[in-house]
C-alpha positions as CSV (number, residue, x, y, z in Angstrom):
1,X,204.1,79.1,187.4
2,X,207.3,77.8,186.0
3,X,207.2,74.2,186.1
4,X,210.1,71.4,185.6
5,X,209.1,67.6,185.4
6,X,212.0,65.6,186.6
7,X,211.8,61.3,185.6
8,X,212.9,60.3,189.0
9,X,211.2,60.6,192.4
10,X,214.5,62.7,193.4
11,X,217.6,64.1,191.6
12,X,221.0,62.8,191.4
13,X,223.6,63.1,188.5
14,X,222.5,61.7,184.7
15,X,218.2,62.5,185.8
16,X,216.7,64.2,183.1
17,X,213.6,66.7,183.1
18,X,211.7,68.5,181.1
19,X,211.4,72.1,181.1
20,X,207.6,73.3,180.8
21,X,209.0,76.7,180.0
22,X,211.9,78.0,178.0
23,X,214.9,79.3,179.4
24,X,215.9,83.1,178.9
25,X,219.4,84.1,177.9
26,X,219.5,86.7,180.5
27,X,220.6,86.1,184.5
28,X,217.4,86.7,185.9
29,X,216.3,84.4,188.2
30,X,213.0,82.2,187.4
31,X,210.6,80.7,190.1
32,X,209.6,77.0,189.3
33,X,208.0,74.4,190.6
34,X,209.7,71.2,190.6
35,X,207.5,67.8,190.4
36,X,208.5,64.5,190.5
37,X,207.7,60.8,188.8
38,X,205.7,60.1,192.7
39,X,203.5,63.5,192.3
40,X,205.7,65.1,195.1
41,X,206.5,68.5,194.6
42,X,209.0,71.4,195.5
43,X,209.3,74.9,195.5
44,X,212.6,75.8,192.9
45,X,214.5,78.9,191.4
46,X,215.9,78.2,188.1
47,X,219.2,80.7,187.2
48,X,220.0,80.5,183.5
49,X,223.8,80.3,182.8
50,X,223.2,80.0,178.9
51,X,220.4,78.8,177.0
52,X,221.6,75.4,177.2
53,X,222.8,75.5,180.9
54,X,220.8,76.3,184.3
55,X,221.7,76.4,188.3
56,X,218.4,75.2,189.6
57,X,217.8,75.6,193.7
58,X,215.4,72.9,194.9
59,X,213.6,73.4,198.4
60,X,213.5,70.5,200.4
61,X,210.5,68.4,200.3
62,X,208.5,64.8,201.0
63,X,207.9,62.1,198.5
64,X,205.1,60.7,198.4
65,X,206.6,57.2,200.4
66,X,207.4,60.0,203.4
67,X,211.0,60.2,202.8
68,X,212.5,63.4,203.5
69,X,214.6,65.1,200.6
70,X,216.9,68.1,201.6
71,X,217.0,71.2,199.8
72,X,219.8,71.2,197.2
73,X,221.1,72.9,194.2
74,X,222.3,71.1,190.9
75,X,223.7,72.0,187.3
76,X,221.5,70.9,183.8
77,X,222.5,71.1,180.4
78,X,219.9,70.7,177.5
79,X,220.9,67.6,175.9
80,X,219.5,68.3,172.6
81,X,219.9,64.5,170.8
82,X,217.1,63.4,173.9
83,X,215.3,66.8,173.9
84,X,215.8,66.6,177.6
85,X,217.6,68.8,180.5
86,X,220.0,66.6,182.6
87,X,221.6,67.1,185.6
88,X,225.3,67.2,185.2
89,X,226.6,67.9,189.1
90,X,225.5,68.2,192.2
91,X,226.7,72.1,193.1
């Protein structure tokens, strides 16, 4: 399974993640799974706009404090000075 590591517990603009799998330059649309900085996981589809730009569609899911996160889907470039993805905008 695709998997994306993302530094925060949730995502919001400016979070960066790593990608545990490299991005195709073709449309198709990749199954992930999304884990967090409190072990929570989510189910997530990755659709690659570019090699250095993604639409990712995270399910909603429950961190580990029991708070309830909303499934939501958000924009990342590849910053490539940090080696990182970020999230650019809430879609």
């Amino acid at each position: 399974m695709n998997r994306i590591s993302f530094h925060d517990t949730h995502i919001y603009p400016g979070c960066l993640a790593i990608f545990h799998f490299r991005v195709a330059e073709n449309r198709y649309i990749l199954p992930a799974l999304a884990e967090f900085s409190d072990e929570s996981v989510a189910p997530a589809e990755v659709e690659p706009e570019s090699p250095a730009e993604v639409i990712i569609r995270v399910e909603s899911y429950i961190t580990a404090r029991g708070t309830h996160i909303p499934g939501k889907t958000w924009r990342l470039k590849y910053d490539k000075n940090r080696e990182h993805w970020k999230v650019t905008a809430k879609l």
